[in-house]
PyMOL Python script that loads the backbone (N, CA, C, O; Angstrom):
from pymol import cmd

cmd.read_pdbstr("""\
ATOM      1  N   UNK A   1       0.824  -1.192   0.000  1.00  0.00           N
ATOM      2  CA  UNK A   1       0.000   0.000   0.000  1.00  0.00           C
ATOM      3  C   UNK A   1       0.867   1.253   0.000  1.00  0.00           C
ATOM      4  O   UNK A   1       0.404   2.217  -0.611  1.00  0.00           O
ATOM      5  N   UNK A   2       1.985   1.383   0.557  1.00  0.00           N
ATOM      6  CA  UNK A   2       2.881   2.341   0.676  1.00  0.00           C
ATOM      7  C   UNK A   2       3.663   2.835  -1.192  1.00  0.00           C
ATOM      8  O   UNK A   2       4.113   3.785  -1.831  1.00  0.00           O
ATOM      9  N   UNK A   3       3.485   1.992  -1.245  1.00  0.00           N
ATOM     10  CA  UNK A   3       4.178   2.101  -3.102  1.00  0.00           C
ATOM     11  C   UNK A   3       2.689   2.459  -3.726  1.00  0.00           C
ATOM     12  O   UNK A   3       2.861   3.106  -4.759  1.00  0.00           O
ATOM     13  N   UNK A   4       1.872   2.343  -3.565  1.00  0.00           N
ATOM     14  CA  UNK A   4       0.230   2.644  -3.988  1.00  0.00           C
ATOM     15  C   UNK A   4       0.186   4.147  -4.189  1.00  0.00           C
ATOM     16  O   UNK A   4       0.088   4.850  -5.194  1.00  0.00           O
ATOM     17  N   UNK A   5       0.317   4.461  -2.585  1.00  0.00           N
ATOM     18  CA  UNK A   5       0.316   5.634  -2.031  1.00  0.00           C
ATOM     19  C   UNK A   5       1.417   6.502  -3.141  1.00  0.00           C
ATOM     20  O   UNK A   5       0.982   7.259  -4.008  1.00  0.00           O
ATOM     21  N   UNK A   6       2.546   6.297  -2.979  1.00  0.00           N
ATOM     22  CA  UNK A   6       3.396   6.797  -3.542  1.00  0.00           C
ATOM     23  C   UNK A   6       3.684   7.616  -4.697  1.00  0.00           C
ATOM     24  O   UNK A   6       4.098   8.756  -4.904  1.00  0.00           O
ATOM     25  N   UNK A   7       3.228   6.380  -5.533  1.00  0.00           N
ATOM     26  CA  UNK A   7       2.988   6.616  -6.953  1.00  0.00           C
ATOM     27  C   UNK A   7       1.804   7.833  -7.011  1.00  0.00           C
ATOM     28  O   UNK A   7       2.072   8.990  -7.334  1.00  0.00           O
ATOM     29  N   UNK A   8       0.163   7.265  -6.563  1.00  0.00           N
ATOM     30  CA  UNK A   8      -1.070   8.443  -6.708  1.00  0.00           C
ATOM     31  C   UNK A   8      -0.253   9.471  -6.480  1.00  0.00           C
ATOM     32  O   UNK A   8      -0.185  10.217  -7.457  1.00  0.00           O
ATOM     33  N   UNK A   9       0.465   9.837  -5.466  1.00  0.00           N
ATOM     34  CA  UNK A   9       1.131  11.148  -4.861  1.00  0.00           C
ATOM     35  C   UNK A   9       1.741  11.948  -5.734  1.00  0.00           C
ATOM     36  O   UNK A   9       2.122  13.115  -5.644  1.00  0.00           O
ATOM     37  N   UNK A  10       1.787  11.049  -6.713  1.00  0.00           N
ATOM     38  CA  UNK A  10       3.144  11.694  -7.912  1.00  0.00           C
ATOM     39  C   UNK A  10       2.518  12.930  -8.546  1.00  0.00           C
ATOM     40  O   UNK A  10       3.044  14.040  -8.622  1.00  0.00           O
ATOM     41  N   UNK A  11       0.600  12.360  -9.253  1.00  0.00           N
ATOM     42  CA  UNK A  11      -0.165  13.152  -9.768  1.00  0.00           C
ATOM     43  C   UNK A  11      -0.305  14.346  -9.520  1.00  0.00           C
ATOM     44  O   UNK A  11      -0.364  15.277 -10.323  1.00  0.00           O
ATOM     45  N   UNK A  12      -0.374  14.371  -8.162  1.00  0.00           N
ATOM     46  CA  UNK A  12      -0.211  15.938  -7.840  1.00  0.00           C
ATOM     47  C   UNK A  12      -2.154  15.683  -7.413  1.00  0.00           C
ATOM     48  O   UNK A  12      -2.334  16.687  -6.724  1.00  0.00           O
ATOM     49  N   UNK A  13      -3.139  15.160  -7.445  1.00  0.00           N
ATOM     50  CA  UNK A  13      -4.040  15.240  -6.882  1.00  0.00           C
ATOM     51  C   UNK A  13      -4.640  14.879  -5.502  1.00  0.00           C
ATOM     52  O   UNK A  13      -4.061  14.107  -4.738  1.00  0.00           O
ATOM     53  N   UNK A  14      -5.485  15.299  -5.296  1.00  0.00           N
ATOM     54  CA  UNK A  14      -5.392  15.319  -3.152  1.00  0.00           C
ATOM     55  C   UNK A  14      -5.217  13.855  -2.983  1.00  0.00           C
ATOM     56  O   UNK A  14      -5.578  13.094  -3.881  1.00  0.00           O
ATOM     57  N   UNK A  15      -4.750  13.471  -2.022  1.00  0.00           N
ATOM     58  CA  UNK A  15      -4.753  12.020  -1.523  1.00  0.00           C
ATOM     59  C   UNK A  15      -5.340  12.381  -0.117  1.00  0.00           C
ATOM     60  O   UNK A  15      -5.376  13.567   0.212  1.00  0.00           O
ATOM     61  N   UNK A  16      -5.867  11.267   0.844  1.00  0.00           N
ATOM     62  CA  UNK A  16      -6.607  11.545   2.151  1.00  0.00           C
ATOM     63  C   UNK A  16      -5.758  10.053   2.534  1.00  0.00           C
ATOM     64  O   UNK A  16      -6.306   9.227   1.804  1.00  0.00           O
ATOM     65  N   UNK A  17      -4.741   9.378   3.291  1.00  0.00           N
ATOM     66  CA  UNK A  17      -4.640   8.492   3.841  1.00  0.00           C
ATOM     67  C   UNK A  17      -5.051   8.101   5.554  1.00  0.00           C
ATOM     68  O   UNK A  17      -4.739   8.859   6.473  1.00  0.00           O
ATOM     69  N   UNK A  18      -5.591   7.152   5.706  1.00  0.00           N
ATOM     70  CA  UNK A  18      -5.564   7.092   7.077  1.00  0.00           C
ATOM     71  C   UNK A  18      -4.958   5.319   7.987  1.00  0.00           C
ATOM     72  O   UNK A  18      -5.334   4.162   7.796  1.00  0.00           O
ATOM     73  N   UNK A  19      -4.035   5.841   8.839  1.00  0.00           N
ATOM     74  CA  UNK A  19      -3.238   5.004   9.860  1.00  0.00           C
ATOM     75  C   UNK A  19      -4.371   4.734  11.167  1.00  0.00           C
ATOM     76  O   UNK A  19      -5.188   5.580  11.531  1.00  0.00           O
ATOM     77  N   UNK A  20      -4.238   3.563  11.681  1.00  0.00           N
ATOM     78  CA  UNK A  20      -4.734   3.367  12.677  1.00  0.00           C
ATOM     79  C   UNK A  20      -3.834   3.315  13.752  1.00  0.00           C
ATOM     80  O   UNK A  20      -4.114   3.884  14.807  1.00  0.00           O
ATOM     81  N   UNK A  21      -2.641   2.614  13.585  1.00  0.00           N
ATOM     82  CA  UNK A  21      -1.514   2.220  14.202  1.00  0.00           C
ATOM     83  C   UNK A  21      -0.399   3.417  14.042  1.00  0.00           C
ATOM     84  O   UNK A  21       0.035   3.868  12.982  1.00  0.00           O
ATOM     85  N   UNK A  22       0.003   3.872  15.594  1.00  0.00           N
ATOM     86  CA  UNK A  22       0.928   5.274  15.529  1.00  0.00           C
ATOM     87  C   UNK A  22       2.540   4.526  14.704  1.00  0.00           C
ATOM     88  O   UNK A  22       3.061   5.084  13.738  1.00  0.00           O
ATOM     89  N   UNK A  23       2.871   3.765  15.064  1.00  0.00           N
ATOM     90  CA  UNK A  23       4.163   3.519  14.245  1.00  0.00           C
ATOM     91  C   UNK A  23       4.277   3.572  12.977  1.00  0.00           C
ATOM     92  O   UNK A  23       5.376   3.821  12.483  1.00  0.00           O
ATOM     93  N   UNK A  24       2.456   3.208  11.691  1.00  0.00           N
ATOM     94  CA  UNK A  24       2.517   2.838  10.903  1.00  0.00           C
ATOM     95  C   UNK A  24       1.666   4.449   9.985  1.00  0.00           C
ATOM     96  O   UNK A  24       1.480   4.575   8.775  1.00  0.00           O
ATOM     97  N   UNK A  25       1.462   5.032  10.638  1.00  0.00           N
ATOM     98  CA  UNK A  25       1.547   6.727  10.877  1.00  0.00           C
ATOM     99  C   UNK A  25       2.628   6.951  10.816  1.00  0.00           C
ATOM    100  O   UNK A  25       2.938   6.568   9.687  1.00  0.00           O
ATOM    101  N   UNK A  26       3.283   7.247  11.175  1.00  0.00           N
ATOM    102  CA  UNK A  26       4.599   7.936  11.580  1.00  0.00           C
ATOM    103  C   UNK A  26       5.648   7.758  10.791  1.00  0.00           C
ATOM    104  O   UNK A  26       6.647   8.461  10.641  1.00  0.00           O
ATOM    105  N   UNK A  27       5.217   6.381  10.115  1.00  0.00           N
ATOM    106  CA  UNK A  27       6.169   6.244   9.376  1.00  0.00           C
ATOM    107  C   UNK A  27       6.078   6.875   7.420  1.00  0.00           C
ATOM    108  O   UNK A  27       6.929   7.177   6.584  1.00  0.00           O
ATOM    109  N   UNK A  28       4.555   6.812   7.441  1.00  0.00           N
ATOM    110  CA  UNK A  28       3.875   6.844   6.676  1.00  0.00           C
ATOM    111  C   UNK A  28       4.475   8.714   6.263  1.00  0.00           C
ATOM    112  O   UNK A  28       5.049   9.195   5.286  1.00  0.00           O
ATOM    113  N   UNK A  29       3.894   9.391   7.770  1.00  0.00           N
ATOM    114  CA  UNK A  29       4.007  10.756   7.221  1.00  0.00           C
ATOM    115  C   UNK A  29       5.042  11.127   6.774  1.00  0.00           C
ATOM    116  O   UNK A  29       5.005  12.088   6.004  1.00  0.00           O
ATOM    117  N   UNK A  30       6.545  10.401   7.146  1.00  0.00           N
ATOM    118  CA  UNK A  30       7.602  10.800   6.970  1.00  0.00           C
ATOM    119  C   UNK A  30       8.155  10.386   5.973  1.00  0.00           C
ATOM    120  O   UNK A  30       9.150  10.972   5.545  1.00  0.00           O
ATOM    121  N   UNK A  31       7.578   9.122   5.270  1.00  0.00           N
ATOM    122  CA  UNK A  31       8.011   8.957   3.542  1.00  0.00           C
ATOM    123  C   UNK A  31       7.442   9.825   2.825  1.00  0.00           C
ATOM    124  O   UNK A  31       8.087  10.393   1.944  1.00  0.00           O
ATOM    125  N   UNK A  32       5.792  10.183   3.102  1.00  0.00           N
ATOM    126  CA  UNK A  32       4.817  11.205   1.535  1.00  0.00           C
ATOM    127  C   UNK A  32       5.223  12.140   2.146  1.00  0.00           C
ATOM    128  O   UNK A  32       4.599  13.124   1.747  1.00  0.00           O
ATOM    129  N   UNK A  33       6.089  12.476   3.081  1.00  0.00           N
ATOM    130  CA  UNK A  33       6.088  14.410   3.262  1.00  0.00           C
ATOM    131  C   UNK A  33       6.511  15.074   2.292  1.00  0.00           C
ATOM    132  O   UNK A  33       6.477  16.293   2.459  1.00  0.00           O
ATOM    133  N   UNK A  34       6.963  14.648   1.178  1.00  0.00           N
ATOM    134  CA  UNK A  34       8.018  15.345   0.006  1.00  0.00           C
ATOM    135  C   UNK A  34       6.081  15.782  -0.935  1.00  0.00           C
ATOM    136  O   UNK A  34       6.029  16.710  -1.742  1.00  0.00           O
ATOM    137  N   UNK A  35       5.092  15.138  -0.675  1.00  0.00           N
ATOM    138  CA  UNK A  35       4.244  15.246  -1.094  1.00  0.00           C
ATOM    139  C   UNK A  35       3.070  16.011  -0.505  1.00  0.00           C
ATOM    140  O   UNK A  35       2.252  15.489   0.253  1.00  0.00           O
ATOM    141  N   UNK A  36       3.025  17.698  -1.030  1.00  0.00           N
ATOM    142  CA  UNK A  36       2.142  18.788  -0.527  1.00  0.00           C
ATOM    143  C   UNK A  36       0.340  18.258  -0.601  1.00  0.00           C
ATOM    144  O   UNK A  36      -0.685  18.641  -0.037  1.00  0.00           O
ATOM    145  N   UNK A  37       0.561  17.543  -1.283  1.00  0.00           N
ATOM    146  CA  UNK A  37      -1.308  17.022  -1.398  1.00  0.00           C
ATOM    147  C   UNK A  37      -1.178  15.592  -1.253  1.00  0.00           C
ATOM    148  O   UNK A  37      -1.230  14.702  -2.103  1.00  0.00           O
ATOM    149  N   UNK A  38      -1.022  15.555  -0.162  1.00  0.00           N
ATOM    150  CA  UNK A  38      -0.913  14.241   0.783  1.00  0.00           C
ATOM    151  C   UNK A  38      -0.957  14.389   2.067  1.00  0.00           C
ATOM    152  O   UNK A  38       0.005  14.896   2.642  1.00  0.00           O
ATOM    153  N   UNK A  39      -2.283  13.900   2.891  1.00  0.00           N
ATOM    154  CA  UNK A  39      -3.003  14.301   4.193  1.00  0.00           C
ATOM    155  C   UNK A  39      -2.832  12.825   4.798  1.00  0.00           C
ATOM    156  O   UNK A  39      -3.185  11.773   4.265  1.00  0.00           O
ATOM    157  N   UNK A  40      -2.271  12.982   5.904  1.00  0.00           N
ATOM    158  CA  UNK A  40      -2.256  11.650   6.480  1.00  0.00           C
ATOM    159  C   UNK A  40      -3.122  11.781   7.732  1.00  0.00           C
ATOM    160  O   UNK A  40      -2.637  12.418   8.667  1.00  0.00           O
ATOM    161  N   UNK A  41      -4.339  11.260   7.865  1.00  0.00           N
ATOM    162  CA  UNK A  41      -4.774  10.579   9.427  1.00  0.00           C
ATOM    163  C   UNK A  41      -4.478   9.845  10.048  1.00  0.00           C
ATOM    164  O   UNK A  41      -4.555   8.671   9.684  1.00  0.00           O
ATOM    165  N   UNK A  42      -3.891  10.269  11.556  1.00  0.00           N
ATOM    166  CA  UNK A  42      -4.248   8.637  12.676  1.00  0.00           C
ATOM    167  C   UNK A  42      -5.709   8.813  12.789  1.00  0.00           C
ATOM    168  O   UNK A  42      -6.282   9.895  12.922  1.00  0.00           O
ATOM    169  N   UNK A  43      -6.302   7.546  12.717  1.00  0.00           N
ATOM    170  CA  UNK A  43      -7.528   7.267  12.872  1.00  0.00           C
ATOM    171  C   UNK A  43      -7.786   6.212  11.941  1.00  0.00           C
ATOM    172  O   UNK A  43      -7.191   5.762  10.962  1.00  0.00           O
ATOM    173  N   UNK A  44      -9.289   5.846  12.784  1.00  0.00           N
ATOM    174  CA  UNK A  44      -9.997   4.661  11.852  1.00  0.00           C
ATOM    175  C   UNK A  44     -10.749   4.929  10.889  1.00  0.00           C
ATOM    176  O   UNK A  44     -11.547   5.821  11.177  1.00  0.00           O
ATOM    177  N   UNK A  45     -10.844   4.522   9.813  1.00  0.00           N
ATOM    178  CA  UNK A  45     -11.545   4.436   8.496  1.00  0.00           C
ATOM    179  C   UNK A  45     -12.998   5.170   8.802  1.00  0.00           C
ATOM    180  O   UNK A  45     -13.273   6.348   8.574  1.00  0.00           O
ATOM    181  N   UNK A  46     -13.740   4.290   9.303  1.00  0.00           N
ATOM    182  CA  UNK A  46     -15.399   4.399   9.993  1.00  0.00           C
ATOM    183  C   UNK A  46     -15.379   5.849  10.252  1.00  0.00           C
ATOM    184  O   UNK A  46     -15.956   6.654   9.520  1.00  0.00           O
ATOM    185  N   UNK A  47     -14.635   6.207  11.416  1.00  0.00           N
ATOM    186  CA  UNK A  47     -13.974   7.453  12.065  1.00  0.00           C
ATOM    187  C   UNK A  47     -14.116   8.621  10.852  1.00  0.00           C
ATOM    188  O   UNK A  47     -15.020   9.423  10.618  1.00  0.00           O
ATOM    189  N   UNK A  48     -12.915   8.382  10.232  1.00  0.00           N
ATOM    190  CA  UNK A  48     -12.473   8.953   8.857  1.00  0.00           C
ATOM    191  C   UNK A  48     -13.530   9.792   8.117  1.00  0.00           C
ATOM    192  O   UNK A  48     -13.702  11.011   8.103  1.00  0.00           O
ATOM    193  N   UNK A  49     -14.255   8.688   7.442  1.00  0.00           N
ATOM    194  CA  UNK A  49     -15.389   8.714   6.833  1.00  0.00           C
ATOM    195  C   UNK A  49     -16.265   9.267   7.099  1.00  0.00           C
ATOM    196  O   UNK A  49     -16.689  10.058   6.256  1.00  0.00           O
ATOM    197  N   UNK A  50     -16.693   9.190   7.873  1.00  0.00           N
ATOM    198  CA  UNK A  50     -17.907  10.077   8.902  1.00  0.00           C
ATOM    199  C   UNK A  50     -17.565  11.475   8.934  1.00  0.00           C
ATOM    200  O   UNK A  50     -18.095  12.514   8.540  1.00  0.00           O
ATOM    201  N   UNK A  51     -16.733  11.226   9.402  1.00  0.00           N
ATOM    202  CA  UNK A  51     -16.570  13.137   9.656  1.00  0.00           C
ATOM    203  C   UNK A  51     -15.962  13.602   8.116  1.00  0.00           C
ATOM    204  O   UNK A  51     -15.977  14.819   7.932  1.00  0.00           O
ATOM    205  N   UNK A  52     -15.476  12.831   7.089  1.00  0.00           N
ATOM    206  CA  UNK A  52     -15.021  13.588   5.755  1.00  0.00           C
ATOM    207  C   UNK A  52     -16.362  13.306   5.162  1.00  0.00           C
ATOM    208  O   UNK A  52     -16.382  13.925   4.098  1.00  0.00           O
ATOM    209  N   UNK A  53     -17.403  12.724   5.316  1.00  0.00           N
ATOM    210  CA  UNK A  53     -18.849  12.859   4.315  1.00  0.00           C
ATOM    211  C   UNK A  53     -19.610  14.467   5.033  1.00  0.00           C
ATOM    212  O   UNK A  53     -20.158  15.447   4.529  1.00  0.00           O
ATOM    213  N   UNK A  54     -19.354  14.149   6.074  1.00  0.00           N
ATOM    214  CA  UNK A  54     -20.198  15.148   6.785  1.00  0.00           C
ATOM    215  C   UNK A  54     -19.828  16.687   6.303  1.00  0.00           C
ATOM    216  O   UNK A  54     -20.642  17.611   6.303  1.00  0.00           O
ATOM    217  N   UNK A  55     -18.432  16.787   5.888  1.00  0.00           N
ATOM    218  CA  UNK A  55     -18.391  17.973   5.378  1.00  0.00           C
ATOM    219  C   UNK A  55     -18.086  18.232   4.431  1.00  0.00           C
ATOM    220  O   UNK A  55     -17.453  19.247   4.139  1.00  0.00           O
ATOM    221  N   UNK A  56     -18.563  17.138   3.485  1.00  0.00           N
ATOM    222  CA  UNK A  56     -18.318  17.523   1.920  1.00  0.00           C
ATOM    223  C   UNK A  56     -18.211  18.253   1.382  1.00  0.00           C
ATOM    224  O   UNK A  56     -18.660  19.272   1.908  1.00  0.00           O
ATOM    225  N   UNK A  57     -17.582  18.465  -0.051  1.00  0.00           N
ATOM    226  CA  UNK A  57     -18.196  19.986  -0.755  1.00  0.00           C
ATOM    227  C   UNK A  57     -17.224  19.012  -1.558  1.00  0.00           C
ATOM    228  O   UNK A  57     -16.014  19.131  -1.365  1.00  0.00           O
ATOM    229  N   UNK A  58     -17.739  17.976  -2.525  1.00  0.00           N
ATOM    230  CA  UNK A  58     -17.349  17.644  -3.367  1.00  0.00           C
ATOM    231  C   UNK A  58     -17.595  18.088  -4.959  1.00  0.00           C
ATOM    232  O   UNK A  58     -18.574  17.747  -5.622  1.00  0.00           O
ATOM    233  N   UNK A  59     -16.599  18.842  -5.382  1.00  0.00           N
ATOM    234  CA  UNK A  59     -17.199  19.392  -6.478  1.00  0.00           C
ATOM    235  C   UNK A  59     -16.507  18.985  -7.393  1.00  0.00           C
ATOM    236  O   UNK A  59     -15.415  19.428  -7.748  1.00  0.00           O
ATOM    237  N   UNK A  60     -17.606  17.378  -8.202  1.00  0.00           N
ATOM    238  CA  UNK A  60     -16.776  16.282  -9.040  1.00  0.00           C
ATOM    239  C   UNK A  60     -16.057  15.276  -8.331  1.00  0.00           C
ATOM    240  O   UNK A  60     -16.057  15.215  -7.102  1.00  0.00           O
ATOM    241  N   UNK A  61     -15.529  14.597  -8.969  1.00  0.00           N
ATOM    242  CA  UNK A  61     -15.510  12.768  -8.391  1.00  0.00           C
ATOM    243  C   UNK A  61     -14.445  12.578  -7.535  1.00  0.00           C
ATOM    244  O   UNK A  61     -13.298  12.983  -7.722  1.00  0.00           O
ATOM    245  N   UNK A  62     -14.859  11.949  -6.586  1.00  0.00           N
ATOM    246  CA  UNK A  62     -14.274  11.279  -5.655  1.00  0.00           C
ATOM    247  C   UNK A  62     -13.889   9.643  -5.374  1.00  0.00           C
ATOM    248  O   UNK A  62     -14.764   8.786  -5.254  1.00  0.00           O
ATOM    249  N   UNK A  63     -12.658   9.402  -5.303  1.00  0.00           N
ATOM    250  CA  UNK A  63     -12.434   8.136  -5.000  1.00  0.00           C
ATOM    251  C   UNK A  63     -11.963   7.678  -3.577  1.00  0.00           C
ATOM    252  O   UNK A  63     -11.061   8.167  -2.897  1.00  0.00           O
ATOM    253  N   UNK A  64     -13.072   6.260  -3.191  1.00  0.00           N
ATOM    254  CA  UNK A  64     -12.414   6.200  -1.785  1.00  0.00           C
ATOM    255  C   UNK A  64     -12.248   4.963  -1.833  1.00  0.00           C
ATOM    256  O   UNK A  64     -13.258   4.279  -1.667  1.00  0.00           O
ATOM    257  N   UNK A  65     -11.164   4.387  -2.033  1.00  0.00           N
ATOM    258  CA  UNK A  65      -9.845   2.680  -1.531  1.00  0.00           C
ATOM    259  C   UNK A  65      -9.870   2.333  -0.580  1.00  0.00           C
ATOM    260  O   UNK A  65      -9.059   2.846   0.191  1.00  0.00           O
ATOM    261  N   UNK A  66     -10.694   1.383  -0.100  1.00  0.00           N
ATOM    262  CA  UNK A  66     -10.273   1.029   1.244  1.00  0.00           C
ATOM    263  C   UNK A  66      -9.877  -0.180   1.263  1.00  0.00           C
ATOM    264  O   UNK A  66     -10.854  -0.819   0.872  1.00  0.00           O
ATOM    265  N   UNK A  67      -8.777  -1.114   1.545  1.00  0.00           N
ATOM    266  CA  UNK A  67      -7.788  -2.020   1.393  1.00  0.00           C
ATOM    267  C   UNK A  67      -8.773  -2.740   2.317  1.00  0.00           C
ATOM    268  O   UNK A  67      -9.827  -2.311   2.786  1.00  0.00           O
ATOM    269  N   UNK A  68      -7.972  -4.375   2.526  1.00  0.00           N
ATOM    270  CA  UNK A  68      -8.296  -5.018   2.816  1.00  0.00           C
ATOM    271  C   UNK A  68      -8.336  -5.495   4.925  1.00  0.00           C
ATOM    272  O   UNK A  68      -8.781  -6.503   5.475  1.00  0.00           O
ATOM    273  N   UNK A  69      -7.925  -4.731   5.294  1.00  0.00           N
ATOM    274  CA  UNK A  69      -7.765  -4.450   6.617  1.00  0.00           C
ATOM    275  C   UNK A  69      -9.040  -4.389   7.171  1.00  0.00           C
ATOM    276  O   UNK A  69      -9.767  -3.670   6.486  1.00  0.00           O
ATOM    277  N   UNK A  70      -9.652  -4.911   8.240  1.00  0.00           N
ATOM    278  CA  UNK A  70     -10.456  -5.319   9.041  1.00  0.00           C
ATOM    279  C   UNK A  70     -10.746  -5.132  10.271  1.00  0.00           C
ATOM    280  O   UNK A  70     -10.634  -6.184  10.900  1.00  0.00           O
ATOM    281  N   UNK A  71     -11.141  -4.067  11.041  1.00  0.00           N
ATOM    282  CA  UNK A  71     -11.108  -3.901  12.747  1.00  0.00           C
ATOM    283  C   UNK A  71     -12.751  -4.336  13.157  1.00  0.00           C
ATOM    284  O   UNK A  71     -13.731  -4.343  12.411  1.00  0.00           O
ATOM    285  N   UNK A  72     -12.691  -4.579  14.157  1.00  0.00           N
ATOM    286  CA  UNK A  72     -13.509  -4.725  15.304  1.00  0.00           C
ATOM    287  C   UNK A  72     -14.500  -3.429  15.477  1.00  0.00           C
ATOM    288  O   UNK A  72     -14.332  -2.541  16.313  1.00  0.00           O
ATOM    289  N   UNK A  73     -15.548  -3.495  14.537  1.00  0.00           N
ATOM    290  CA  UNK A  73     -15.970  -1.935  14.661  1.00  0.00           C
ATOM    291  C   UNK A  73     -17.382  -2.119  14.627  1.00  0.00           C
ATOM    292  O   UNK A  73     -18.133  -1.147  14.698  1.00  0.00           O
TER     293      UNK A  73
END
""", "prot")
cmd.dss("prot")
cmd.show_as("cartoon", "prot")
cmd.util.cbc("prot")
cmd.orient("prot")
């Protein structure tokens, strides 16, 4: 997922990632930092989601990836 990330980043269009795990954060922010439209969350997906629908202002298409990862939710 990190090479996923990477590459989209290249485009230059917004990316929204989100970490659940602080190590896997942390590590995350400090490889895409070279990348200005690249937002990293700690937080959970569910979490995520909720509060980024709630304040939409999507003007034109949106894509949302959510990998194969699984919590207790």
């Amino acid at each position: 997922m990190q090479e996923l990330r990477r590459i989209v980043a290249q485009f230059g269009l917004p990316v929204e990632t989100v970490e659940t795990d602080e190590r896997v954060f942390t590590f995350s922010k400090a490889r895409l930092s070279r990348f200005p439209n690249v937002a990293i969350h700690l937080d959970s997906s569910t979490s995520f989601l909720r509060r980024r629908l709630a304040g939409a202002n999507m003007n034109g298409r949106a894509l949302f990836y959510l990998d194969a990862h699984w919590e207790n939710s």
